[in-house]
C-alpha positions as CSV (number, residue, x, y, z in Angstrom):
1,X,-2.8,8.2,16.4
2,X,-6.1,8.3,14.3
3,X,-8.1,9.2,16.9
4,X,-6.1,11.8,18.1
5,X,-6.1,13.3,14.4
6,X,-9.9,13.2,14.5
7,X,-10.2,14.2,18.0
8,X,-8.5,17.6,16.5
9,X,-5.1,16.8,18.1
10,X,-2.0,17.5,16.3
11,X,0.1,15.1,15.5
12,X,3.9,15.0,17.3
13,X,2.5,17.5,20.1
14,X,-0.1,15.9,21.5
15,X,0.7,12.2,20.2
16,X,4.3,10.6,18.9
17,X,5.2,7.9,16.6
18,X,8.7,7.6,14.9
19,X,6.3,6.5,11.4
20,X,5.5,8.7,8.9
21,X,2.0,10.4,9.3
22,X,0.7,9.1,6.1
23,X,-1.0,5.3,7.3
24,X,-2.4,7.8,10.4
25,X,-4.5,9.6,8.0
26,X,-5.6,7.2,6.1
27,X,-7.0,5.4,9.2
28,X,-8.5,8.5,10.2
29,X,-10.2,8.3,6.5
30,X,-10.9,5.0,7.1
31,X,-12.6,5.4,10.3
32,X,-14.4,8.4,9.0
33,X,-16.0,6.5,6.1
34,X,-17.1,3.5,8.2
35,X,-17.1,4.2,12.2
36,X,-14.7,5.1,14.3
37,X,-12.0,2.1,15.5
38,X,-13.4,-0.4,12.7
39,X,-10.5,-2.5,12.4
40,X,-12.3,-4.9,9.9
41,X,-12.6,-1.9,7.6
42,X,-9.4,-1.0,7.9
43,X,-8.0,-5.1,7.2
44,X,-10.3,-5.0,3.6
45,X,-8.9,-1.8,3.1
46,X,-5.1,-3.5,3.4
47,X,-6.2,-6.1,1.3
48,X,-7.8,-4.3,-1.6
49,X,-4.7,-2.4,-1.1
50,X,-2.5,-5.3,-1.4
51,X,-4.8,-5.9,-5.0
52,X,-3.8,-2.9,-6.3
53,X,-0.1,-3.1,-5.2
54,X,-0.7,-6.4,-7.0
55,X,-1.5,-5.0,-10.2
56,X,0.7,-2.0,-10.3
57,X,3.6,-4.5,-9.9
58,X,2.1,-6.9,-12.7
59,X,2.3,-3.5,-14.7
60,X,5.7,-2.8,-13.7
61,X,7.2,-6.6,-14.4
62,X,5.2,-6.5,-18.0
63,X,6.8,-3.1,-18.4
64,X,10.3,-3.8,-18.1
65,X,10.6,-7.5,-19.1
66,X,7.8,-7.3,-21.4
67,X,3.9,-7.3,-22.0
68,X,4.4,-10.5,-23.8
69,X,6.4,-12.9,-20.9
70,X,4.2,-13.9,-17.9
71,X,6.8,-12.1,-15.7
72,X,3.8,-9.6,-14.5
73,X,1.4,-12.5,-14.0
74,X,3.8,-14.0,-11.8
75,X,5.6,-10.7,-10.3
76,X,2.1,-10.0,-8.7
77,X,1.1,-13.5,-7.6
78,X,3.8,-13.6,-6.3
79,X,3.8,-10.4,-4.0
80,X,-0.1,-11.7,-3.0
81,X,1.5,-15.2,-1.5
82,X,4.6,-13.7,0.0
83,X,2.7,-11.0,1.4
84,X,0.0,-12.9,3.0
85,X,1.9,-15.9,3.9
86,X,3.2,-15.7,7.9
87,X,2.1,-16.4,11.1
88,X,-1.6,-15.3,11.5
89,X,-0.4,-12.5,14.0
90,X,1.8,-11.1,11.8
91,X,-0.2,-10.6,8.4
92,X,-2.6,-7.6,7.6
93,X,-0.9,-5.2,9.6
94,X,-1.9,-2.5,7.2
95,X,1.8,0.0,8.5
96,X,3.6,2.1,6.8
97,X,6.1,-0.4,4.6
98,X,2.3,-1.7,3.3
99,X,1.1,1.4,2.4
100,X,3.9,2.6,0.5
101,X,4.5,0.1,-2.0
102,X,1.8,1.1,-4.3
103,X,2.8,4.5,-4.5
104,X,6.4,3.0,-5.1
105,X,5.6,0.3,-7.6
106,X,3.6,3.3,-9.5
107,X,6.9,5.5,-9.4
108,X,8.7,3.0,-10.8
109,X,6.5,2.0,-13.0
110,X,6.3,5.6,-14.6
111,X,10.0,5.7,-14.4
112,X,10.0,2.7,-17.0
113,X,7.1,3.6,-19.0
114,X,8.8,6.9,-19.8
115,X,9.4,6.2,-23.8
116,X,13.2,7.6,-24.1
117,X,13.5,9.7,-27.4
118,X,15.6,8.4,-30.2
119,X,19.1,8.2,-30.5
């Protein structure tokens, strides 16, 4: 599907997947920015993603219970070890469901951070 996008194709014409387009591109950025079909690039790219998801859930877990429990701390180690912790064929697949739980743990994050004006 990446190369197609950077061979110019279009995307559900000339190639199908029932995924969303979104982890296309960004392999197509990935394979942009360091050489075409550079899988390594793309598996430290999953796992500094997986960092940041990380984080954004620590900040998500301090937000609702509470910057001053260690339920962020633990939230995000947490989602490291589960995340990472399969059969050696089945980890670092950097897909779709990986890809969108930053932008999910954000959005619920902001959802929680929103200070709700007084009663």
């Amino acid at each position: 599907m990446a190369d197609t996008i950077l061979e110019g194709g279009i995307l559900y014409r000339d190639v199908w997947e029932h995924q969303t387009p979104v982890s296309y591109f960004i392999y197509a950025l990935v394979f942009i920015v360091c050489g075409k079909n550079n899988m390594t690039a793309v598996h430290l790219f999953g796992i500094a993603w997986i960092i940041f998801s990380a984080l954004m859930l620590s900040r998500l877990a301090n937000e609702v219970y509470g910057s001053g429990t260690r339920m962020g701390l633990l939230a995000g180690l947490f989602y490291v070890i589960y995340i990472s912790s399969f059969e050696s064929w089945d980890v670092l697949a950097v897909n779709t469901e990986l890809l969108l739980v930053l932008p999910l743990t954000g959005a619920a994050f902001c959802l929680f951070a929103v200070k709700k004006p007084p009663a």
